[in-house]
N, C-alpha and C positions, 0 to 999 in steps of 0.2 A: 504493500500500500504506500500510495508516495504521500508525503508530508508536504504540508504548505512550504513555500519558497519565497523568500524574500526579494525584492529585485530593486533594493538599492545600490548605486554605483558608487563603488568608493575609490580615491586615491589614494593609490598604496606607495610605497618607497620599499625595494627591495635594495638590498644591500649585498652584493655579490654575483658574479657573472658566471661561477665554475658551473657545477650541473645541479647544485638546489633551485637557484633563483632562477633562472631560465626554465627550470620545468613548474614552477610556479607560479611564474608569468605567462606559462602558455595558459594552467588551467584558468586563471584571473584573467587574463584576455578576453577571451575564450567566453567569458561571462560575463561581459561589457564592463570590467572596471578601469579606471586611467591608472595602470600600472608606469612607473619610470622603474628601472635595473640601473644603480651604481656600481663601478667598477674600478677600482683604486689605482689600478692598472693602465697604462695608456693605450693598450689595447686589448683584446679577447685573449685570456690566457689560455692558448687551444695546444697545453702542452702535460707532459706528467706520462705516468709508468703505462703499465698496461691494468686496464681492471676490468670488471667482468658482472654480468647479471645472472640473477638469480632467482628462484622464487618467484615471490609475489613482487617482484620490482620487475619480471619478465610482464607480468599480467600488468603491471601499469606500464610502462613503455607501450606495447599493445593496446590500452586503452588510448594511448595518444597516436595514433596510429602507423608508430614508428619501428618499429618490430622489423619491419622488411628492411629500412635504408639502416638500421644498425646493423641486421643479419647479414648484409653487403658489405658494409663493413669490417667485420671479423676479422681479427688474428688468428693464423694457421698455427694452431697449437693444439697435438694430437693426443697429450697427454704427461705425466709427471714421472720422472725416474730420479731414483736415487743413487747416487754416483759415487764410486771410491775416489780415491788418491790416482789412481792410474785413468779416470775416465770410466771405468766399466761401470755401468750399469746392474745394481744391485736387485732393484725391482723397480717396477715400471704401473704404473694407472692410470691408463686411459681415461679420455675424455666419455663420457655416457652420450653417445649421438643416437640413441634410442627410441627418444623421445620421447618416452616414458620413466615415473622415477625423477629422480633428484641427481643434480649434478652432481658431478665428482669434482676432487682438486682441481682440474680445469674445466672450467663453462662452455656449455655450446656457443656462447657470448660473451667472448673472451674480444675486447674492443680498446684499441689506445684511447686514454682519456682522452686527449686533444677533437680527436675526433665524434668524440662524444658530446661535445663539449659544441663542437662545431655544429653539428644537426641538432642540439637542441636550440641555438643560437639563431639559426635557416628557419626553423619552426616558427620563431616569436619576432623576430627583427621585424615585422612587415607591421605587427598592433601592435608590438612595446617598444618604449623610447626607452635606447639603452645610452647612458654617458661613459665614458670613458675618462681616468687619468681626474678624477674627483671623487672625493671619498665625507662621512659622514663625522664631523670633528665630537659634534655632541648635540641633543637633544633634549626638550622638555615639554610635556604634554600637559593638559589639564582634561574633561569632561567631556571638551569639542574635539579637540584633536592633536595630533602630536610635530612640533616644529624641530625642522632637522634644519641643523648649521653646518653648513659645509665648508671644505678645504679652501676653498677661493674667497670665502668669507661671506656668503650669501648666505638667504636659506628661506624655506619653505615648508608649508605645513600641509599635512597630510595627512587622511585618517586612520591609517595605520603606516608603520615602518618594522620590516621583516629585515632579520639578521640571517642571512643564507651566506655569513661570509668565514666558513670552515672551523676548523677544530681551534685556532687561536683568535676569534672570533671579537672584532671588536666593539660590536654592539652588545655581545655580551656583558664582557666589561662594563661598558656602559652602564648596563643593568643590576648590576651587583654594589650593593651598598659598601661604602669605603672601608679599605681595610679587610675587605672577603682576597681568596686568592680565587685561583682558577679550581673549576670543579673537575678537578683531574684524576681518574684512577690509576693510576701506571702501573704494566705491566709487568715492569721489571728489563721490558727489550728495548732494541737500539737497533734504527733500519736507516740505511743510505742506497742510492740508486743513483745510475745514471748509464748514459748510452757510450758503446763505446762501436770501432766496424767491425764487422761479421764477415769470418772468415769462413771457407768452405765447412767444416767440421761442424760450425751451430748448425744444429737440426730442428726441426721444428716440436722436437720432444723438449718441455721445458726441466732444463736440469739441476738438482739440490747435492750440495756436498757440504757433508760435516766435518768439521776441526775439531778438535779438542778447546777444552776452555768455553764450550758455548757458544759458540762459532758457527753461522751458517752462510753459504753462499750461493745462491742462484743465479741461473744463465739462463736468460730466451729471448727469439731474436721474432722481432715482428715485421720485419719487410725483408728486402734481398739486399740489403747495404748495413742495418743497422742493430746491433744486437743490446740487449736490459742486463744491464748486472746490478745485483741487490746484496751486499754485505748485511747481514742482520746477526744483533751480538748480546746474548742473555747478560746484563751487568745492570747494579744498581747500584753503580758510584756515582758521589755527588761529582766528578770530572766530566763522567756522559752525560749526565743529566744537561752540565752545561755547556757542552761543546755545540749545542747547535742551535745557540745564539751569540756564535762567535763568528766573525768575518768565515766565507767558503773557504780561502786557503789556510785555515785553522783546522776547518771542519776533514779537510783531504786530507792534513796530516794525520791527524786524529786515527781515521778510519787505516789509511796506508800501516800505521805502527801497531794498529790491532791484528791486519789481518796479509801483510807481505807477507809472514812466515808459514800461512795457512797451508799450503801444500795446493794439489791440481792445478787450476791457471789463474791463481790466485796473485804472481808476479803480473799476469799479461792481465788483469785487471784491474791492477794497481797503476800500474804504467798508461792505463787508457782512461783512468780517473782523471791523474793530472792534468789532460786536455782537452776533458771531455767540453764540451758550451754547455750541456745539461747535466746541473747534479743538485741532489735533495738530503736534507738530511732530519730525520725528526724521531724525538720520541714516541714510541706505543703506547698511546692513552684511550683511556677511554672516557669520554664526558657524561657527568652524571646530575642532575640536574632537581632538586624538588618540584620548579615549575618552569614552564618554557614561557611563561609571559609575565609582562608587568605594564598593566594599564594597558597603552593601545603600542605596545612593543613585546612582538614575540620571535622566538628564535624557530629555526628549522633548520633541519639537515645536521650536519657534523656540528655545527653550532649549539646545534643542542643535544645531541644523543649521539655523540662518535662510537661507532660500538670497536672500532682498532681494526686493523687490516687483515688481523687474523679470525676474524669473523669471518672475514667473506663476502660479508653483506654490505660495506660502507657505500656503496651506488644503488645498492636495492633498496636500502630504509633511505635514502636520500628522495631517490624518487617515490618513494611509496609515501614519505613525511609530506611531500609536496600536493602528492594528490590530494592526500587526507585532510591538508591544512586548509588547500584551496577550494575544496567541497564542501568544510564545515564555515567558511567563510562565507561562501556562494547561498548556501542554504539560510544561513542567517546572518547575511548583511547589515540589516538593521538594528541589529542587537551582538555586540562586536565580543562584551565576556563571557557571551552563552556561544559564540562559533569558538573562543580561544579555550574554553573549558572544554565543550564538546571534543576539542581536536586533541587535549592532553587525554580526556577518559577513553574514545578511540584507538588513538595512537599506541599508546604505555604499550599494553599484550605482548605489542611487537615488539618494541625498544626494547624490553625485559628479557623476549626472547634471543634475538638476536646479537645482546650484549652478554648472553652467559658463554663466556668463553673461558673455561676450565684450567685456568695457570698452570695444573699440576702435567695435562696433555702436553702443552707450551713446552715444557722444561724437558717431558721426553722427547720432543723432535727436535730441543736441540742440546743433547747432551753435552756435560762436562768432560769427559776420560774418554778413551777411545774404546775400554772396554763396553762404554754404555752406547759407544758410535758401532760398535759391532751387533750388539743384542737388536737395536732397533733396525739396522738391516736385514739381518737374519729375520726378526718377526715379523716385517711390512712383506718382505720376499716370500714367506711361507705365503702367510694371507693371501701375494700375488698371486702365488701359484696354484692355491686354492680356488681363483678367482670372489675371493669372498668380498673384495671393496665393489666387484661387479653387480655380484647378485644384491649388496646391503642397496645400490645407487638404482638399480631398473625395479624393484622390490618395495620400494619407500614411494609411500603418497605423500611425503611431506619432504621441504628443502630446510636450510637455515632457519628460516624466519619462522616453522613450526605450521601448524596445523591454522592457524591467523588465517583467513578470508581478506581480503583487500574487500571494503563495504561497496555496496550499488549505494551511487548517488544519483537519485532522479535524472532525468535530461535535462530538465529545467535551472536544475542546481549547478551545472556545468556550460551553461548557453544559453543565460540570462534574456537575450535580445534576439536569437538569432533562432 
């Protein structure tokens, strides 16, 4: 039974360009509201690792009708091996192209962010006005509406302002009373990436090798010129903690003095760090939040719920946060803490599921000793050979995000005007 639907038009102010705000400006589009996209940036940042969909963030993308131009898009990645010191192949898991079932370690949609980044961009560029290279300095709202001050010293008022601007989020900030720090879980990990060229030997199997010390290092290459290296390192010193919000050529040595000695081609990725134009370096967090609003300021996406990379999910709840936020919007427009409440009692289910990720698992794939680097070859490779990661992934009606429904929101609720 469909519910009354509100069909006021609001201005919103979305704060971030990566892939929250752009898929939240489609659905707000979409539903005649005068959405503007800031972006602190001087242009589309259509860059970053490779990541992947899953779940019910598969069923929203398909609700936006974009499923086919992502599908086109795809990284040729046929599955995940585990690799020794010499390169050999320990055991190997495929991707599940099935079609049935839940992904495995690598997604049938398996996509470079950039590119993601870009067709969500294509989608909304035509009804949303996006700015570039101006950002949001600070904010104060009262009963009517909330006045954003921006970087060039202007500013303007709008009845909502959405923080879609990542895991170090600075609308958040904003929103936390003085003296709060960040709502940070840490996982205890430490992950760097960057591209370096691809030599005949990168295969389209994306490859994991462990070191000793907590140590892991992955290879996969996503075009015919260009390959991802991903150093990730179990340590919870205050030195990690701050090395990456120290100058990049800080952060390269950092990463080089942890992992030059790591053995495999762990020299020939150190050597391709130093030059690489692309490199990232960030803490494993995950953001935890009692409420995602205050007044007519709410967060979404990594901003509010990062669930960490080793979820899985951090592009699935991204868009699936967006849908939800922008349908409980749509549906009641004119009444803005009954759509920000509605969107936190909806939402949570998921967040909760998709943020439980088991530290104690964590710590076994990336062992300390090498005897513990042996034991978990040995028992991923038996499993292979049992084919049992196959039968758990074509066998399972449920993905990450759990047994959660992505909700029906009216047509009305989504296409105000049209």
């Amino acid at each position: 039974m469909e519910r009354a639907i509100a069909s006021k038009s609001l201005r919103i102010l979305i704060c971030g360009a990566g892939i929250t705000g752009p898929s939240l400006a489609y659905w707000l589009a979409r539903a005649g509201h005068r959405v503007v996209v800031f972006e602190r940036f001087p242009a589309l940042r259509a860059a970053g690792a490779q990541v992947d969909l899953r779940g019910q963030g598969i069923d929203a993308v398909q609700r936006m009708g974009l499923l086919d131009v992502i599908h086109s898009k795809r990284v040729d990645e046929a599955g995940v091996a585990l690799v020794n010191a010499e390169g050999k192949a320990r055991a190997t898991l495929l991707a599940n192209t099935s079609g049935q079932g839940a992904q495995s370690l690598t997604s049938e949609y398996e996509i470079m962010r950039g590119d993601l980044v870009r067709i969500l961009y294509d989608a909304t560029k035509n009804n949303v006005e996006y700015v570039f290279g101006k950002s949001v300095e600070h904010a104060e709202q009262d009963q009517d509406c909330v006045t954003a001050h921006f970087s060039d010293g202007s500013s303007a008022e709008f009845d909502l302002l959405i923080g879609a601007d990542g895991q170090g989020s600075r609308v958040r900030n904003a929103m936390l009373p003085g003296g709060y720090s960040d709502p940070y879980l840490p996982m205890g990990i430490h992950m760097a990436y960057w591209f370096i060229p691809r030599i005949a030997s990168d295969g389209n199997i994306r490859e994991t090798y462990n070191a000793t010390g907590g140590r892991m290092i992955m290879r996969r290459s996503h075009n015919p010129t260009q390959t991802q290296v991903y150093f990730v390192l179990r340590e919870t010193s205050p030195e990690a903690s701050a090395i990456h919000k120290e100058p990049v050529e800080s952060q390269k040595q950092f990463w080089a003095s942890k992992f030059r000695d790591a053995g495999w081609q762990a020299g020939r990725f150190v050597d391709g760090m130093t030059t690489s134009g692309f490199f990232y370096s960030q803490e494993v967090v995950q953001v935890r939040m009692d409420s995602w609003s205050k007044g007519r300021v709410v967060l979404a996406g990594d901003a509010a719920h990062c669930a960490s990379p080793f979820s899985g999910m951090g592009v699935s709840g991204a868009l699936v946060g967006a849908y939800i936020l922008a349908g409980e919007i749509n549906r009641s427009s004119n009444n803005l803490p009954l759509a920000l409440a509605n969107y936190e009692t909806a939402l949570r289910p998921f967040v909760n599921e998709i943020q439980t990720v088991k530290s104690s698992l964590l710590r076994l794939a990336m062992p300390k000793t090498q005897l513990g680097i042996e034991a978990l070859h040995f028992g991923v490779g038996l499993a292979c050979s049992l084919r049992i990661p196959q039968l758990i992934t074509k066998l399972s009606n449920k993905d990450r995000g759990g047994s959660w429904q992505l909700p029906e929101y009216a047509r009305s609720a989504m296409n105000l005007h049209h």
